[in-house]
N, C-alpha and C positions, 0 to 999 in steps of 0.2 A: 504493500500500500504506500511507501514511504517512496520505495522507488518509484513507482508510477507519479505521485507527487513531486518530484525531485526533478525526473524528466519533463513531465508539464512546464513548469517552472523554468527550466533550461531552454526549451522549445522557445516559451514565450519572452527570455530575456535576451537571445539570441536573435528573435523577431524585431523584439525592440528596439538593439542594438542597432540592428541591420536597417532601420527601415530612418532611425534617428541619424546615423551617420553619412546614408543616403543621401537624408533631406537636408543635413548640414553642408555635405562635399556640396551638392548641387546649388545652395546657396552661395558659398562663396565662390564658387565657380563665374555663377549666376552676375557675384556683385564684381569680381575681378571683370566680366567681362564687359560690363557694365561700366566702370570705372575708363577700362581701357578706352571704349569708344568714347566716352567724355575727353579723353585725351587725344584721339584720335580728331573728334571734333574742334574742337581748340585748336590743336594744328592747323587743319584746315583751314579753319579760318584764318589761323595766321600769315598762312600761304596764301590765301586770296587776298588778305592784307596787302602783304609783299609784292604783291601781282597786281594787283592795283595801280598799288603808288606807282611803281614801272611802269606801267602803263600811261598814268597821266604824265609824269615828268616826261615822257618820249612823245605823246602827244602835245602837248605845250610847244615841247622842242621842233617838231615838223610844221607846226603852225606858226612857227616863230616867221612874222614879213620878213627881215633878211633873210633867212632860209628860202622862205620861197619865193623870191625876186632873184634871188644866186642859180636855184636849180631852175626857174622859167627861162634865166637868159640861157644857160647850159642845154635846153630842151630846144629853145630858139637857133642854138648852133655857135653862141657867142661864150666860147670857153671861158671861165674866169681867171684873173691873175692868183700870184701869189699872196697878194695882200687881202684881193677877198675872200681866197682860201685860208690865209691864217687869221682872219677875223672870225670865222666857225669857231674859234675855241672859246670864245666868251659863253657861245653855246651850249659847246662839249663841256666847259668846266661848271655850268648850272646844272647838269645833269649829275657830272660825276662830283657834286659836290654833297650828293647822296652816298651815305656809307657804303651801301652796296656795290654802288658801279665803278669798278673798275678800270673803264674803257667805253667809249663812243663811237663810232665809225659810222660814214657819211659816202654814199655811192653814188655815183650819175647812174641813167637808164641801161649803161652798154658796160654797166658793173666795175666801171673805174673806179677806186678809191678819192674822193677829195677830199677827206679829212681824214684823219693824219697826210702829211703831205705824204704821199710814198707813188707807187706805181703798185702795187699788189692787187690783184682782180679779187673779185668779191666771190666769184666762182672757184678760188681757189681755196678758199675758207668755208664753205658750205657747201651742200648736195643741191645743185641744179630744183632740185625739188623745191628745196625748201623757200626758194625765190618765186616758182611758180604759186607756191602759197598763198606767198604773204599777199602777188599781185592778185587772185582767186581772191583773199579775202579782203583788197580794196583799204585795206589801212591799218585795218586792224592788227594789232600787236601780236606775231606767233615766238611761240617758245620752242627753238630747238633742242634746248635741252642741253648735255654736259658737250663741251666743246671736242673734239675729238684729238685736234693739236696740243689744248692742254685743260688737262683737265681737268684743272683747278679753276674754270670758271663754267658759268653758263652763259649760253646765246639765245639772243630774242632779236626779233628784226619785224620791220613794217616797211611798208613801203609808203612813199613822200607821192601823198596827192596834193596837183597845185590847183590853187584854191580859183585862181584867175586863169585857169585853164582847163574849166570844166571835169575838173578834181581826176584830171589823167595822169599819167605815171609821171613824176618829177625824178625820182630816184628814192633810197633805201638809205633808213638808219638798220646800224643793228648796234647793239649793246650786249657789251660782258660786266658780267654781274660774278661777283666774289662766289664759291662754292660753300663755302663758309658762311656765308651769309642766310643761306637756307637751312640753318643749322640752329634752329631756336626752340633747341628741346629746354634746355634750362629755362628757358624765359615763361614758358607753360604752369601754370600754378600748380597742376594735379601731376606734373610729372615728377618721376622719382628717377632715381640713378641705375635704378635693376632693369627696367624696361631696353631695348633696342627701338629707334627710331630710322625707317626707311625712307629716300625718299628716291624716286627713278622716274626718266622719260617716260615715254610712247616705245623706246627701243629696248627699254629696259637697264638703260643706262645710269648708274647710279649719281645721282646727283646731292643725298646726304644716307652714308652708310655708314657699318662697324664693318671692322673686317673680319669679326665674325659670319659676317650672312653676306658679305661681298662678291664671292663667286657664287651666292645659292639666290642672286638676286630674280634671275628669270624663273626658276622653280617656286619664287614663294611666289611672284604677281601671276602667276596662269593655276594654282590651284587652286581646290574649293573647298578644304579641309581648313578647320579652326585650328588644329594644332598641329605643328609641323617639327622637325627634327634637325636642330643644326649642334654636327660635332659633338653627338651622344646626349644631348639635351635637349629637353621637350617642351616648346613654348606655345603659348597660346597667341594665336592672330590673326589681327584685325585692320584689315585695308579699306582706306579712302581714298573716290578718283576724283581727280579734279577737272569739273568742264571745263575752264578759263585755258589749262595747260595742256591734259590729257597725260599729267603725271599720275601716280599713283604712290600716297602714303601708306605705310607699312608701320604697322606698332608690332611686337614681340613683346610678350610678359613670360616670364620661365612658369611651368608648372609647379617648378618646386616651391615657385615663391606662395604660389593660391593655395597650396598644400600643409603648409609650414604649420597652419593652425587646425588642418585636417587631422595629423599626425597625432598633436596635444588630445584633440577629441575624441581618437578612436582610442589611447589608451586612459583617457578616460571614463569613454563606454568599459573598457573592458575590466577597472579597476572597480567603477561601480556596478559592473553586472556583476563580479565575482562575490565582495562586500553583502551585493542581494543575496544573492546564492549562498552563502554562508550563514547572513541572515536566515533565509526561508527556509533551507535544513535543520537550523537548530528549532525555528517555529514551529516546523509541521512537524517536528521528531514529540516536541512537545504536546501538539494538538494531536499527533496518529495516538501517542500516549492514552492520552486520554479518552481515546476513542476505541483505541482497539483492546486494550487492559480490560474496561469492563463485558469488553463482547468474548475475550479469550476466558474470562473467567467463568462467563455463560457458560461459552461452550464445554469447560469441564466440566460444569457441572450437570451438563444435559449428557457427556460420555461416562456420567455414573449411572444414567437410567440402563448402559448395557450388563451392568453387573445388578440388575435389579432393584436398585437404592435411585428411590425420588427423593432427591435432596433440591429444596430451594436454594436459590441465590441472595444472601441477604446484602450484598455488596451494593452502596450507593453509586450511583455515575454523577456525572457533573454536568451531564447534557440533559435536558426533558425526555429526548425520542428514546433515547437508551433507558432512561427509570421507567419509559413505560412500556417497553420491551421486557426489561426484567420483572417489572411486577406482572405483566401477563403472563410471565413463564412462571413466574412463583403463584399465581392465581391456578394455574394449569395444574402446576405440581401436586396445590393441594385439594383441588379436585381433585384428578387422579388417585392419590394419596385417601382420599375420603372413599373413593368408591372402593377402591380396592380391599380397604380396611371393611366394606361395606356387604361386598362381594363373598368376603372370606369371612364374616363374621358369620353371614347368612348360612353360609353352605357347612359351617363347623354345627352350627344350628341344628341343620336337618341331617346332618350326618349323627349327632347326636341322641335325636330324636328318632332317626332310623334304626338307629343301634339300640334305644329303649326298648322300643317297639319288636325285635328281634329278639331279646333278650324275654320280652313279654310272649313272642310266639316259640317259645319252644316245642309246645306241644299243641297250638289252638284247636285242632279239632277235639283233643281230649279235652279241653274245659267247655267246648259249645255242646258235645256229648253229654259233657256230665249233668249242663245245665238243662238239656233237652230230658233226659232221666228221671233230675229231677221234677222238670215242670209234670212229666204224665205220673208221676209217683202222687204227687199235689192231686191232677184232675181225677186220678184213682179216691182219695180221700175228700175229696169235693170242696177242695180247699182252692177255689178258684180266686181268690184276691192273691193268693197266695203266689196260685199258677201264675199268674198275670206280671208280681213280681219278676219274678223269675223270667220270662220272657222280654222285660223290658231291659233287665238286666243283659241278657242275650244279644239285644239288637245292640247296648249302651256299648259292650265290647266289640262288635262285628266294627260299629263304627269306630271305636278309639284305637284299634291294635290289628284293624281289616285292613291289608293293600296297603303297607305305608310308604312302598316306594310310590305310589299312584297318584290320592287321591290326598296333595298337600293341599291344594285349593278346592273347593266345594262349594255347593250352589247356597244362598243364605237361607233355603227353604231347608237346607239337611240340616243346617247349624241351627237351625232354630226347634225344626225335629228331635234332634238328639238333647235339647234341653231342656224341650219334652220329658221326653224318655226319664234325665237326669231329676226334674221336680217332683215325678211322679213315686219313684223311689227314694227320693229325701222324703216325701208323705208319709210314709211309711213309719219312718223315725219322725216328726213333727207331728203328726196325725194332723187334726183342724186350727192346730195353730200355723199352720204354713199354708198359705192363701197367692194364689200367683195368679196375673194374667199377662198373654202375649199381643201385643199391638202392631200390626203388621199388613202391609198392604200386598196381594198376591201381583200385583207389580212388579214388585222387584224381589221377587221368589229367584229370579235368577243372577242376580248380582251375585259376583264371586269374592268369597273372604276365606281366608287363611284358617282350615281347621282347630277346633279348639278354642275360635279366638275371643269367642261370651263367656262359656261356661265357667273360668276359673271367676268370671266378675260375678256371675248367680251363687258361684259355692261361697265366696266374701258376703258378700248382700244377706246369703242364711246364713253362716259362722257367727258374722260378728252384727249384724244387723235384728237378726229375728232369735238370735239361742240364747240371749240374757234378755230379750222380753216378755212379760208376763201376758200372754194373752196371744191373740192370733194376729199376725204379722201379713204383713201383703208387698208382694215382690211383683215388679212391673217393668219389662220386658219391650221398648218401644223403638220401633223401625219406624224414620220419618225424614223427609227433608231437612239439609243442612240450611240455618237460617245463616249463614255466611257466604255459601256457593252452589248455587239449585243444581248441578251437576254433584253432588256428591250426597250420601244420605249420615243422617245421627243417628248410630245403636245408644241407648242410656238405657243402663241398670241401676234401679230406684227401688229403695226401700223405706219402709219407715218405723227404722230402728230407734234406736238412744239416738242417733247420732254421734258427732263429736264437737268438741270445743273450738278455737281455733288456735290453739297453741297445737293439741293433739292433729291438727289436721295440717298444720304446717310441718309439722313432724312427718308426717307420711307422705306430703310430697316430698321433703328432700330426703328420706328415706327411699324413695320411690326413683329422683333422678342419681341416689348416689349407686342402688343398687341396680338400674339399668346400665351406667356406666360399667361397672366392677363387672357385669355380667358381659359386655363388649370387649372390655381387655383381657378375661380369662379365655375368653371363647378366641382371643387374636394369640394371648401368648403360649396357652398349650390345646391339644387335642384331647387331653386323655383327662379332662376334668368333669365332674358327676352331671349329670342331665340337667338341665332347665327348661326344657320346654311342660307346657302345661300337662296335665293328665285328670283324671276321674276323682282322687282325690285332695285333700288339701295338703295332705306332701307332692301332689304334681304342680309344686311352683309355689305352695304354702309355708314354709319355713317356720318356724317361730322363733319371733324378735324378741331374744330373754331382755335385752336394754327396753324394749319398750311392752308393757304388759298388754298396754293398752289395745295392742297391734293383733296381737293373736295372728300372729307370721301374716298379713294380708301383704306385706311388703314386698316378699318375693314373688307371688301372684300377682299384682301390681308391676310389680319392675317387668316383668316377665312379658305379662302385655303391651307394658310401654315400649319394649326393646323390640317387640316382633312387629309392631303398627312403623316403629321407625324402619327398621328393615326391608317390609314388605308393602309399604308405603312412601319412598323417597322424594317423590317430587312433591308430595302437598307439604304447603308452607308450613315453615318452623314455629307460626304461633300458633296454629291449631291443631300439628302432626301428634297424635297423643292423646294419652288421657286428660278428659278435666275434670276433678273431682270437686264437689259441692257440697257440704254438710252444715246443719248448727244442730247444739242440742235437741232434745225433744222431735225436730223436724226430721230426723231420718239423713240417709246419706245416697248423692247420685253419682255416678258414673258414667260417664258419655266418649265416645270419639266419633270422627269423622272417616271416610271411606267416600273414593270415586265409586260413583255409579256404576263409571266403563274406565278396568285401570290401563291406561295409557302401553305403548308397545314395551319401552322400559322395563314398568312393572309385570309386564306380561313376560317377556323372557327372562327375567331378575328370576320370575317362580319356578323358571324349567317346564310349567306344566300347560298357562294356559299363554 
């Protein structure tokens, strides 16, 4: 779990990494190149500057009236002397009294030099072309660019339209300008000293270079690539062409330089993902802790259900979802734990009660012989109340010690039959003081209840209700709707004995819950302990309470039923599951429980039978 945590975490600080470092390079990337064209710009402009001025000072100069009164007469055929050839220098020297210019020179139409005094053709200094130009472009100022004689300057030329001669060809200035002079990186506010600044013709002729990128000049102006490679170093570049000249500016910034803070950043990233990542290990080591400690503890204690032991987990967690994980498991436990103790109580029950019962058949046809014997010895002597005992007696045993693998559940028409049977031979011993009636609707003649399960409350109601009063006593026997849950019916056995007090009768309920417990844990902790289930007389579940006199053993006949209604009754609620006994003095004492109508599948297969 930790790993899988550990790798998530890695994945996304790696993402992070990657995608922050990204967007960092790409920004300065972004703002170097940004910057450069700022610089680039500026330039330019200061080269259109430069280009300018040269332009108007040359223009001034060709319109200067002596100028063109000297080149009209020379057009006219009227060559000029020396004196008004060296009068041009007043001219020449307003020009070149520009830091930049260098040099002036001054051509008739058939390309003779007049200024400087020489003989040098004008064609000998320029490409034919470049003449046809300047006259193509009528005055206009053209930049030839680095001089090829020397070159350390640049040339520009125009050609001398005369004004008073319908602005046709007079002749040609051209102008050398400082190479140096185009060299105004430092003058630039944004530029820095690490940049390379280019500057080249139309030919590709450099006109301000380093000589680093000096033979790579034609390679940088014809590619389309931002960054280019001079001498194992990687610069980023940005060229500006200029209409006015048809040069082209070049800027170079090094890689390394836009990187320098790239570098600081990535080991950055990498100090604070690690830092995280050390962080988040020691976190999630901390939170898996907590997380997985109480589900490992679960789990052992759910790998003791294979050695047969339901043990709860009483261990708190520190989360909600996990305590209420564990308390469902510890809710489960002790369900489980309940029925099983519920299951096994039961079946110790009727193993016990089987084994009475076997113990009682040893010989069953010999005692229903004997009793059969006896009754025609009786109808021989004509002793028929007598016979009639005896018969009743017959049926009393067929049903208490007949088929006890069979017949644990019975219809409540047999249970009420056999109690019959049971009042009519206590008659006998009572004579007219024992007064009984049954109340019962033939409705529920077929509701099924657990053998045995009234009579030990009729044999209590006579022992101790009707055998210390003087006089005829009456026992009342009533089947009838539960006033709690019209799905289920109320047996009560009511007498109206002495009664009891209510000290004595809180005594025999907790007499009653202490010995239905005692009767649960003997029955869980061994097999081989004496019988409890009910039987025919008041030793079948009657015991006598020597601590309490008053009791005349009804405790264990009591307990006895309380333990078997909870056994064979588990799902109805724990305030009604059971007996509820009622008494006051003089008024007599009742006895009631509750019973489904229809016991549920639970109940039904809990019995084995129905």
């Amino acid at each position: 779990m930790l790993a899988g945590f550990i790798a998530v975490m890695i994945i996304v600080l790696v993402c992070a990494g990657a995608i922050t470092y990204n967007s960092v390079s790409t920004l300065l990337g972004t703002k170097a190149e940004t910057q450069m064209k700022q610089i680039a710009s500026q330039a330019n402009g200061r080269l259109e500057a430069i280009i300018t001025q040269i332009d108007t000072l040359t223009l001034q100069a060709v319109n200067d009236v002596y100028l063109q009164q000297l080149f009209l007469s020379s057009v006219q055929g009227k060559a000029p002397n020396f004196s008004e050839r060296q009068s041009l220098l007043k001219i020449a020297n307003h020009i070149q009294a520009y830091s930049g210019v260098s040099n002036v020179e001054l051509y008739t139409t058939d390309f003779a030099r007049m200024f400087p005094l020489d003989e040098q053709k004008l064609t000998d200094l320029i490409e034919p072309n470049w003449i046809e130009q300047a006259d193509k472009e009528k005055g206009r100022l053209i930049w030839i660019g680095s001089d090829p004689k020397n070159p350390d300057t640049v040339l520009a030329i125009r050609r001398i339209n005369l004004i008073d001669r319908w602005f046709s060809n007079g002749g040609y200035l051209m102008v050398r300008i400082n190479r140096s002079y185009f060299d105004f990186q430092s003058q630039l506010p944004d530029a820095g000293h690490r940049e390379l600044m280019l500057l080249a013709d139309s030919s590709a002729r450099p006109i301000v270079s380093e000589g680093t990128a000096l033979a790579n000049i034609s390679g940088l102006m014809h590619t389309d690539s931002q960054q280019v490679t001079l001498e194992q170093k990687r610069y980023i570049l940005v060229k500006q062409l200029s209409e006015q000249t048809g040069w082209t500016l070049m800027i170079l910034y090094p890689v390394s330089d836009v990187t320098d803070g790239i570098s600081v950043l990535r080991w950055a990233i990498i100090v604070s993902g690690a830092i995280g990542l050390v962080l988040f290990i020691i976190l999630s080591f901390l939170l898996s802790s907590m997380i997985t400690r109480p589900i490992l503890r679960l789990m052992r204690a759910m790998r003791n259900t294979r050695q047969g032991v339901l043990t709860p987990n009483l261990t708190q967690s520190y989360t909600t979802e996990l305590n209420d994980l564990n308390m469902t498991y510890n809710q489960m436990v002790d369900n489980m734990n309940r029925l099983i103790k519920l299951v096994y109580e039961k079946e110790m029950i009727q193993s016990r009660t089987e084994l009475q019962a076997l113990q009682a058949q040893i010989d069953p046809h010999f005692l229903y012989n004997t009793l059969e014997a006896l009754y025609w010895s009786l109808q021989e002597k004509e002793e028929e109340e007598l016979a009639d005992l005896v018969v009743a007696m017959s049926d009393l045993f067929r049903y208490v010690i007949g088929n006890p693998n069979k017949d644990v559940w019975v219809n409540l028409s047999e249970e009420l039959e056999h109690i019959k049977r049971y009042l009519s031979i206590m008659s006998v011993r009572f004579g007219s003081r024992l007064v009984w009636k049954i109340d019962s609707e033939e409705m529920y003649s077929h509701v099924h209840v657990p053998k045995l399960l009234i009579q030990p409350l009729v044999e209590n109601a006579i022992l101790h209700g009707l055998e210390g009063k003087i006089g005829a006593g009456l026992i009342t026997i009533c089947v009838e709707p539960s006033p709690l849950e019209p799905t289920e019916l109320r047996i009560t056995v009511r007498d109206d004995g002495p009664g009891m007090n209510e000290q004595t009768l809180q005594a025999v309920l907790e007499s009653m819950e202490r010995d239905s417990a005692a009767t649960g844990n003997e029955s869980s902790s061994s097999a081989s302990s004496s019988p409890s289930s009910p039987n025919l007389g008041s030793s079948a579940g009657a015991c006598p309470n020597t601590n309490n006199p008053t009791s005349k053993g009804k405790g264990m006949a009591i307990s006895n039923v309380q333990r078997r209604l909870q056994l064979y009754y588990p799902s109805l609620p724990d305030t009604y599951r059971g007996l509820t006994i009622t008494s006051s003095l003089g008024q007599g004492t009742s006895v009631s429980f509750d019973i489904p109508i229809y016991a549920n599948a639970f109940e039904a297969s809990f019995s084995g039978e129905k």
